[in-house]
VMD Tcl script that draws the C-alpha trace (Angstrom):
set ca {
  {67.25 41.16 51.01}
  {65.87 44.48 52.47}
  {62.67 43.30 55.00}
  {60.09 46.25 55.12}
  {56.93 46.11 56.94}
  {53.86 44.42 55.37}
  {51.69 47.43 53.80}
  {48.73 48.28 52.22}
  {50.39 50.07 49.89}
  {51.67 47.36 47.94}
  {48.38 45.27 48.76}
  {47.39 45.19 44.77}
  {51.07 43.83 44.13}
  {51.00 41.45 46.57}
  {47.41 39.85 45.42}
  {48.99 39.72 41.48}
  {51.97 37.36 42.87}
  {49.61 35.17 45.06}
  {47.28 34.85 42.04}
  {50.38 32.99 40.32}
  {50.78 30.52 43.34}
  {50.24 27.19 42.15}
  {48.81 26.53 45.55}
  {46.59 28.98 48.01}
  {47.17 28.52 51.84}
  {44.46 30.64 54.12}
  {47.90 32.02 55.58}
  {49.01 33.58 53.18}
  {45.64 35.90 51.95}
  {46.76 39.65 51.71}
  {44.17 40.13 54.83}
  {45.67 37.63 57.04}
  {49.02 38.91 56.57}
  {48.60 41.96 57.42}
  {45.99 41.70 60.02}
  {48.00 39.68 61.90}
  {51.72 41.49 60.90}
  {52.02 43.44 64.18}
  {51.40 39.67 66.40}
  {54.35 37.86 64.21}
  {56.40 40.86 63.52}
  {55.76 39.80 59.55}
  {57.50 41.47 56.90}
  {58.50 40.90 53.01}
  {61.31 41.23 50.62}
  {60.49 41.81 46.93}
  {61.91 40.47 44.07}
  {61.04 40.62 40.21}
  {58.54 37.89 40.52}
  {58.39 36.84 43.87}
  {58.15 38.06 47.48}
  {59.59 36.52 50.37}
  {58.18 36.66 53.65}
  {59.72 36.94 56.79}
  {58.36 36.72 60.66}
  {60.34 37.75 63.59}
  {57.94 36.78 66.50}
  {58.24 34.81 68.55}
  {61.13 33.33 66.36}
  {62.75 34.65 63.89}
  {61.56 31.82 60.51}
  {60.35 32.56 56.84}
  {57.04 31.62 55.76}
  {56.48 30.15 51.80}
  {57.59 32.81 49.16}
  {54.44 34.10 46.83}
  {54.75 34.29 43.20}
  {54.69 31.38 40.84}
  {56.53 28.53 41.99}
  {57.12 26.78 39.00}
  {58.89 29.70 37.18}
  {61.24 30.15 39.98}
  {65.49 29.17 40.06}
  {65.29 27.82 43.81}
  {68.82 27.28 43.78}
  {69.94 30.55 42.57}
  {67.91 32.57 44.38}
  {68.55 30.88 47.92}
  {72.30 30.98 47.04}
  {72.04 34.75 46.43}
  {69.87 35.40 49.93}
  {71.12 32.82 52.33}
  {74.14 32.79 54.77}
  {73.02 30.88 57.37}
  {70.70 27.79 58.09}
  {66.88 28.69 57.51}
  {63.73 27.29 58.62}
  {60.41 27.80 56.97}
  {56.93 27.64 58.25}
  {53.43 26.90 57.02}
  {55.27 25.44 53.24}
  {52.45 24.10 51.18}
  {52.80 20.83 50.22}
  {52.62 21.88 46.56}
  {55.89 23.86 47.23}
  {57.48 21.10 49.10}
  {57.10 19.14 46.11}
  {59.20 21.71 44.14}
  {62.16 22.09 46.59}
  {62.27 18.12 46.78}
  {62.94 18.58 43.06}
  {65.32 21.43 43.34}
  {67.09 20.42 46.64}
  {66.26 16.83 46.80}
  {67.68 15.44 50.45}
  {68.98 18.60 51.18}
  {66.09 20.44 52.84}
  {64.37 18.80 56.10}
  {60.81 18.65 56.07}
  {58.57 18.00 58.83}
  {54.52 17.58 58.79}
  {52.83 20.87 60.90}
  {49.63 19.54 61.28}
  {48.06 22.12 63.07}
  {48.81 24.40 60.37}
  {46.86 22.39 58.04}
  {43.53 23.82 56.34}
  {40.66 22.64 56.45}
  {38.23 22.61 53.17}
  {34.83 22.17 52.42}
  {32.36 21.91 49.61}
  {30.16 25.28 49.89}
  {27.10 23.09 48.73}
  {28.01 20.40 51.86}
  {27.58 23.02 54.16}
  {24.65 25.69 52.80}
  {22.59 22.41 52.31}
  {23.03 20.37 55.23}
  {22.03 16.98 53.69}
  {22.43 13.35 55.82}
  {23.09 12.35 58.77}
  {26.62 13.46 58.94}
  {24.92 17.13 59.65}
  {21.64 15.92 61.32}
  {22.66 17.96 64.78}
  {23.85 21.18 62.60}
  {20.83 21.47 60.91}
  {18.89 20.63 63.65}
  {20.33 23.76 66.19}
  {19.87 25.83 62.58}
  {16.08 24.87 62.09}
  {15.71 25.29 65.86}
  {17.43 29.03 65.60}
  {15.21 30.10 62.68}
  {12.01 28.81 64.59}
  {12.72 30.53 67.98}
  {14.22 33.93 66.84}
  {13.06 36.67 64.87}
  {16.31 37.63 62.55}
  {17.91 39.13 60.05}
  {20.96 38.53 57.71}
  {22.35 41.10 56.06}
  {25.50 41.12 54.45}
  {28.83 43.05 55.67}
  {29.44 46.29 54.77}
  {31.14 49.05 56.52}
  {28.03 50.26 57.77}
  {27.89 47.42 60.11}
  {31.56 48.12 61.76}
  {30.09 49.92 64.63}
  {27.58 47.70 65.38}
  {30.40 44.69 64.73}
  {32.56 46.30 67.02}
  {30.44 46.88 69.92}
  {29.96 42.89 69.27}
  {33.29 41.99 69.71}
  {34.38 44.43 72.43}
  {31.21 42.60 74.37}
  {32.29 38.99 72.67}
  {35.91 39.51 74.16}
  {34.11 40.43 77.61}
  {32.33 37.05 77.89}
  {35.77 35.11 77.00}
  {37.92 37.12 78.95}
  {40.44 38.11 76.13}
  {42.85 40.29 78.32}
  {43.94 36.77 80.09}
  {44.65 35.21 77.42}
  {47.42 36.08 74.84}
  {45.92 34.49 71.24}
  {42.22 36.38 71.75}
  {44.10 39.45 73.44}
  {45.95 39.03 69.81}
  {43.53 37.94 67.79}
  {40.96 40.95 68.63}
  {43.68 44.06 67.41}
  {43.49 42.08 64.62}
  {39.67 41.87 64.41}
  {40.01 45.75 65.43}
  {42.94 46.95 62.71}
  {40.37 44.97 59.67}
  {36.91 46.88 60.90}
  {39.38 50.20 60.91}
  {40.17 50.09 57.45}
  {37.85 47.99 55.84}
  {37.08 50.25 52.43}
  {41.07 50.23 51.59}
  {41.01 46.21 52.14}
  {40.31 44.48 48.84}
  {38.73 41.04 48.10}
  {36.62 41.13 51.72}
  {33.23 40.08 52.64}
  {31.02 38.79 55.50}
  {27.88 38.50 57.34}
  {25.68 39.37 60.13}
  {22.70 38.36 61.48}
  {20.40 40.64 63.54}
  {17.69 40.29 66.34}
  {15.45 43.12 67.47}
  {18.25 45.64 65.10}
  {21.16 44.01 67.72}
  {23.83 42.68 66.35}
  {24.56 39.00 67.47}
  {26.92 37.04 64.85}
  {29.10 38.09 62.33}
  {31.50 37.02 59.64}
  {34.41 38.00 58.28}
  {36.25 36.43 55.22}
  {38.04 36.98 51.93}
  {38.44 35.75 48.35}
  {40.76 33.37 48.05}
  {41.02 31.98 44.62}
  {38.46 32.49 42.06}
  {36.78 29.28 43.36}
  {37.31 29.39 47.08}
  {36.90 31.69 50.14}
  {38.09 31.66 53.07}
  {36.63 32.25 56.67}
  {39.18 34.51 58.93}
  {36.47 35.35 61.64}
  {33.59 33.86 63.05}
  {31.35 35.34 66.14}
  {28.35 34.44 68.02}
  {26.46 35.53 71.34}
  {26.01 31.69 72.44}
  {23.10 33.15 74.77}
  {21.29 32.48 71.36}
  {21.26 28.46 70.77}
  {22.51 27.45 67.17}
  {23.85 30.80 66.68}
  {27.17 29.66 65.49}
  {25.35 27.19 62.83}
  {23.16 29.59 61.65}
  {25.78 32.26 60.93}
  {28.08 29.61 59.05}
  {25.34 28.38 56.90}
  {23.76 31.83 56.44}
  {26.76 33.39 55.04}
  {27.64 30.48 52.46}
  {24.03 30.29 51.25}
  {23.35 34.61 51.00}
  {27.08 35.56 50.59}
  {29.35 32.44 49.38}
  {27.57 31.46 46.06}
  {29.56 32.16 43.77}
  {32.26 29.50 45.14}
  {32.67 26.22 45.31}
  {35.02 25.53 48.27}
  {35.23 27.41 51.72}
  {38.29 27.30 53.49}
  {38.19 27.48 57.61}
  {41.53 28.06 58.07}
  {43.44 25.67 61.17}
  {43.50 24.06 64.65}
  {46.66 25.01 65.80}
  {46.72 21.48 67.64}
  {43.73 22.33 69.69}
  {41.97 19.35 70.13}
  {38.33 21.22 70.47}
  {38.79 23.19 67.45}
  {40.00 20.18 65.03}
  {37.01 18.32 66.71}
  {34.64 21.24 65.63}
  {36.43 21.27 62.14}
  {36.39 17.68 61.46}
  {32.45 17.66 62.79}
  {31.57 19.69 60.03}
  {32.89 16.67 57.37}
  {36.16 18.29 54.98}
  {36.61 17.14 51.53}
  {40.44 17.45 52.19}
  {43.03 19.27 53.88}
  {45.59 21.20 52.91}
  {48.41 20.11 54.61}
  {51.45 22.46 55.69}
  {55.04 21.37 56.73}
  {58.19 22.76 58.18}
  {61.22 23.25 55.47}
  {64.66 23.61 57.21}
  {68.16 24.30 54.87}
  {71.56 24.25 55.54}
  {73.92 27.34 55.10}
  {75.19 26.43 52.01}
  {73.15 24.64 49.36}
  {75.40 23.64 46.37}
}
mol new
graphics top color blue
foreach p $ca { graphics top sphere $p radius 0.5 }
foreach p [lrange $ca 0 end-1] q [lrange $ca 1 end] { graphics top cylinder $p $q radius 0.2 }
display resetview
């Protein structure tokens, strides 16, 4: 296979196959991959109806291949690519279930359950109904009493505004001491830069005295689900981060029914966070290891 780097180029290409994926994973949205292709040293392999995905940083693994999984020879087409044991990252458990089929005991599969998604019911979370979400909606009643603001949604006459926001967010946290937000911001930076040639985006902002102080940025998914890759708030401004999550689902998030936040990496504040805010499930992600040979 012939690795070239991830491009926009061959962004409308790319969406087709993932469209035939019986199963969506936030990692594997046309945005994230490329946003993040320079951090993980991503790159794909095409084939007639199927693209494989390879990262070489920090180690050198494959992610899931995108096309449609159920239309796919497994055994043919990792006898015709492989020569040496592979591992596999972030596999869907939908995919899983087909190598089990193809491969039965032959591939090793281990849970990654930091890598897992978590989803949620748009409605759960625009609404804010029960107990479950009495403190959310409380610090989201208490923002809309105390501030004068504005939500308007993302466009790319916000970038300047949304990147004076983040050069001053990554200020407060420090991101030059720390490798992940050091990371994560180019990647924040290479999205604003060419937001018109990105397709499927959207997001939010919400304004006080014309200032920008939260912002959103996300991405179709699947016809019925979105997903949230960025998420932004001055905390000098109490209940920001609840206002701008319900804010954008109720002005900007209508027309789905499920809103994926993406993972916790196995960070036990952020999968407290996540799991505070009540999923309706998970999509869970394992590690896929072959042998050499596969007969």
């Amino acid at each position: 296979m012939v690795f070239e780097p991830i491009s926009l180029e061959r962004q409308t290409d790319y969406l087709e196959l993932l469209k035939g994926c019986p199963q969506v994973a936030s990692d594997y949205s046309f945005l994230n991959l490329w946003a993040w292709a320079d951090e993980y040293g991503l790159r794909w392999a095409w084939e007639d109806n199927f693209v494989w995905i390879r990262q070489t940083r920090p180690d050198d693994v494959f992610w899931a291949p995108v096309g449609p999984w159920d239309q796919i020879d497994w055994k043919a087409g990792f006898n015709d690519n492989q020569n040496r044991q592979a591992s596999f990252i972030r596999i869907p458990e939908k995919l899983v279930e087909y190598w089990r089929t193809s491969f039965g005991s032959l591939a090793t599969v281990e849970e990654e359950r930091g890598h897992w998604d978590y989803i949620y019911a748009v409605e759960d979370l625009t609404e804010l109904k029960g107990n479950r979400y009495h403190k959310k909606k409380n610090l989201l009643n208490q923002f809309a009493k105390k501030y004068e603001y504005t939500y308007v949604p993302f466009g790319p006459e916000l970038i300047k505004q949304a990147m004076a926001m983040q050069n001053d967010w990554c200020t407060w946290r420090d991101c030059e001491s720390s490798e992940v937000l050091s990371a994560e911001n180019k990647s924040i930076s290479r999205i604003f830069a060419h937001w018109d040639q990105l397709r499927g985006t959207l997001g939010g902002a919400i304004l006080i005295d014309g200032a920008m102080v939260a912002y959103t940025v996300a991405e179709i998914l699947t016809d019925e689900t979105v997903v949230i890759h960025f998420e932004k708030g001055d905390t000098q401004y109490k209940g920001i981060y609840q206002a701008i999550n319900q804010m954008f689902l109720a002005h900007s998030a209508r027309d789905f029914s499920r809103v994926n936040r993406e993972q916790d990496l196995n960070d036990p504040g952020l999968r407290k966070a996540k799991l505070s805010y009540q999923p309706v499930e998970f999509l869970q992600k394992y590690r896929v290891t072959f042998p050499a040979t596969i007969r």
